[in-house]
N, C-alpha and C positions, 0 to 999 in steps of 0.2 A: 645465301641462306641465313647467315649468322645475323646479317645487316637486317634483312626481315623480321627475325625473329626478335631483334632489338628496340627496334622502330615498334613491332606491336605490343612490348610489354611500355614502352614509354607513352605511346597510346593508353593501354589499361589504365597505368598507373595513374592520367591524366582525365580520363574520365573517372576513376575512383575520386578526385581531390575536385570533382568539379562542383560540389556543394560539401561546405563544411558550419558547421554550428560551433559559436562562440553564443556560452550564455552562463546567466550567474542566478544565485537566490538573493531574495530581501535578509533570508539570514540562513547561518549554517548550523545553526545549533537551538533547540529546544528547549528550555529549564521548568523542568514539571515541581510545582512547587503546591505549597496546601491549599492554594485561591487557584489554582491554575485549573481555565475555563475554557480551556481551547488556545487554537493559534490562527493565525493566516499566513501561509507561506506565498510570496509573489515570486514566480518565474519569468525570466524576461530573457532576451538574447537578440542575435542576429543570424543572418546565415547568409557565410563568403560564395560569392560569386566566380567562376575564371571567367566566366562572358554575361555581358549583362543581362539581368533577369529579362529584359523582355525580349528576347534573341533565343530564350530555350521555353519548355513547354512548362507552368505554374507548379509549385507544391502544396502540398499539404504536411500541415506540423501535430503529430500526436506525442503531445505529454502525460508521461504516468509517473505516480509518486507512488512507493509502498512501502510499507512496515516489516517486521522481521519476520521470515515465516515460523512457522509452527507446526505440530499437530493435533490434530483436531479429532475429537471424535464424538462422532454425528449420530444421534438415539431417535428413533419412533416410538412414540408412544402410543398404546392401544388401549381400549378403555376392555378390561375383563371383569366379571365377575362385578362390574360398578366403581371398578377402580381403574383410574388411569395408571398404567406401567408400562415400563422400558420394554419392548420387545423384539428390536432388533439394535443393530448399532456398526455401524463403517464406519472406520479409521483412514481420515482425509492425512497423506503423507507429508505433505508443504500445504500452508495456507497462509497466506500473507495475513498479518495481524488489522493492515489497514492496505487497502487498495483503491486509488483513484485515477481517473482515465478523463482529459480535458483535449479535445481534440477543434480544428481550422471548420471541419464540418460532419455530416454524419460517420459514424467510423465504418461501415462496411462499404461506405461509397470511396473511401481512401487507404482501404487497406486489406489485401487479398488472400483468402484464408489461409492458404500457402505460406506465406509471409507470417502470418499471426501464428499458425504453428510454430515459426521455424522463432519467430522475438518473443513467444510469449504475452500477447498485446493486451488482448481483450482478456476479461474479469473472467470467465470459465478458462483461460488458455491457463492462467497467472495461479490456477491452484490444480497441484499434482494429486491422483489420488490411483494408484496400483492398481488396486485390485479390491473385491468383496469376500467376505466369507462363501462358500456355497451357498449355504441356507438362506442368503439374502437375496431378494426378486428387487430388478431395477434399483441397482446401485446406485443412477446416476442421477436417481431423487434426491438421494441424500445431498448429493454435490450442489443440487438447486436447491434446496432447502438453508444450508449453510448459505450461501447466497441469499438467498432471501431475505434472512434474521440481519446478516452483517449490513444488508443495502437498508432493512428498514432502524438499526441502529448507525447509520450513516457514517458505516465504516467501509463500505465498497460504494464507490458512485463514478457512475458513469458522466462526463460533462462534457456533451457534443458542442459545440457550437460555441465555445469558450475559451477558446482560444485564436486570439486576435492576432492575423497577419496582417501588416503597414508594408505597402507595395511590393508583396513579395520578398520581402528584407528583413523587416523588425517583426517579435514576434513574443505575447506577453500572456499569461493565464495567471489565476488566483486558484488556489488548493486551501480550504477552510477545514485544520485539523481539529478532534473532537477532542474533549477533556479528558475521554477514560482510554490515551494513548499509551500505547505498549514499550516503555523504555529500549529503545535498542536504535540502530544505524537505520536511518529509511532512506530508501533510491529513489532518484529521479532519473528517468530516462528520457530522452527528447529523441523523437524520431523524423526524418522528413522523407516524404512519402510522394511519390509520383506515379500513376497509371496504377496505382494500388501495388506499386512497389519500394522495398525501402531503400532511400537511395544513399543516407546517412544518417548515421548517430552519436549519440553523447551522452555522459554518464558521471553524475557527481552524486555527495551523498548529504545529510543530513544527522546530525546527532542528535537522539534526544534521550535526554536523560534525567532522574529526579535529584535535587540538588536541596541541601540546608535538612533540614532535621526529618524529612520523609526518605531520605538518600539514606540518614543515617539507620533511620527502624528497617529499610527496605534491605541494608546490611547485613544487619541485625538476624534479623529473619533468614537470611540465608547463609549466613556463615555463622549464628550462633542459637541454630533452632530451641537447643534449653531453654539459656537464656531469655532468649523470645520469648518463652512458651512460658515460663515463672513469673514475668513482668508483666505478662498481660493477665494470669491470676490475680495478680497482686491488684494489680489496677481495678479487674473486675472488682475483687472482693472492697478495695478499695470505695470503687462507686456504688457499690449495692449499700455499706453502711453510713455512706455519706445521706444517701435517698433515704435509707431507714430513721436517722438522726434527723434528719428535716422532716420529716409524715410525723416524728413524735415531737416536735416541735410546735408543729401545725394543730395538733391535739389536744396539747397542754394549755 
């Protein structure tokens, strides 16, 4: 019985290691500086074999990159009285700052919703959100609306079909990051996926962060809100009499 019992976790064990992912980025780090226009992060890797790939059944590779979550809170506006105002408002609990999803082929054909529960896959799975107030009807507008704004500011996007598997083995996507990125650690996850289930994963991260003289105001501001808050009078008052001195220049 013991031999049994041995022989099947060395089994397990062995179908657990029987696809493993080795992969790396173009870079590990971000530096958001006063020109900084965006980025391109390139993902690339392989994935270990114990028997050769054409000896077992094909995978599928889904890559997500995300930004620091957050909370979010999410307003309708109604137009009363001839005026547009706020009149209701849900508080999204986690919401990834930036969310992108680059997958082998379409993602519900490689990935089962079971699964995407249990990884957090897909763009609605990736942001938490409790609960509503009573008073609020169909919460989970709010959740597609924040979705909506984020994907048409092209900070959630989906990228089916963009990510390139070389005979089952090599395996490469591009993530184009936007300029108004949210300083903090972003994940990459790489998933490989078989029969729409996952069969392995891998997980590195990404730093980005603001660097040289916006590093320093962005300090500033948070560890020395006064200070902040006098320098940038200053400056204002500053710039208003600089424009007043040139309009009466322009005059004379």
């Amino acid at each position: 019985m013991i031999r049994f019992v041995i022989a099947l976790l060395l089994l397990t064990s062995a179908a657990a290691r029987a696809e493993e992912v080795v992969a790396a980025l173009s870079q590990n780090r971000v530096s958001i500086t006063a020109n900084f226009d965006g980025s391109e992060i390139l993902v690339f890797g392989a994935i270990k074999y114990e028997r050769p790939p054409e000896q077992i059944e094909p995978l599928d590779v889904i890559i997500t990159l995300s930004g620091p979550e957050q909370r979010v809170v999410v307003r309708r506006k109604q137009k009363v009285a001839g005026i547009w105002i706020n009149t209701r408002a849900v508080e999204v609990d986690q919401a990834p700052s930036f969310y992108a999803i680059s997958t082998t082929r379409a993602l519900n054909d490689i990935l089962a919703a079971t699964e995407d529960l249990r990884h957090k896959i897909s763009i609605p799975r990736a942001i938490r959100s409790v609960g509503a107030p009573s008073n609020v009807a169909n919460s989970a507008a709010f959740t597609k609306a924040l979705i909506r704004i984020r994907e048409a500011n092209k900070l959630y996007k989906l990228q089916e079909y963009e990510t390139v598997l070389f005979d089952g083995t090599l395996f490469r996507t591009n993530f184009s990051l936007p300029s108004n990125l949210v300083e903090g650690i972003y994940t990459t996850r790489i998933f490989l996926t078989r029969n729409k289930r996952v069969v392995g994963t891998y997980k590195t991260f990404i730093n980005v962060r603001k660097v040289g003289f916006e590093r320093w105001i962005y300090n500033l501001a948070r560890r020395q809100p006064l200070i902040y808050g006098i320098m940038s009078i200053m400056i204002a008052i500053a710039a208003g009499w600089t424009a007043s001195a040139f309009f009466r220049y322009l005059r004379s």
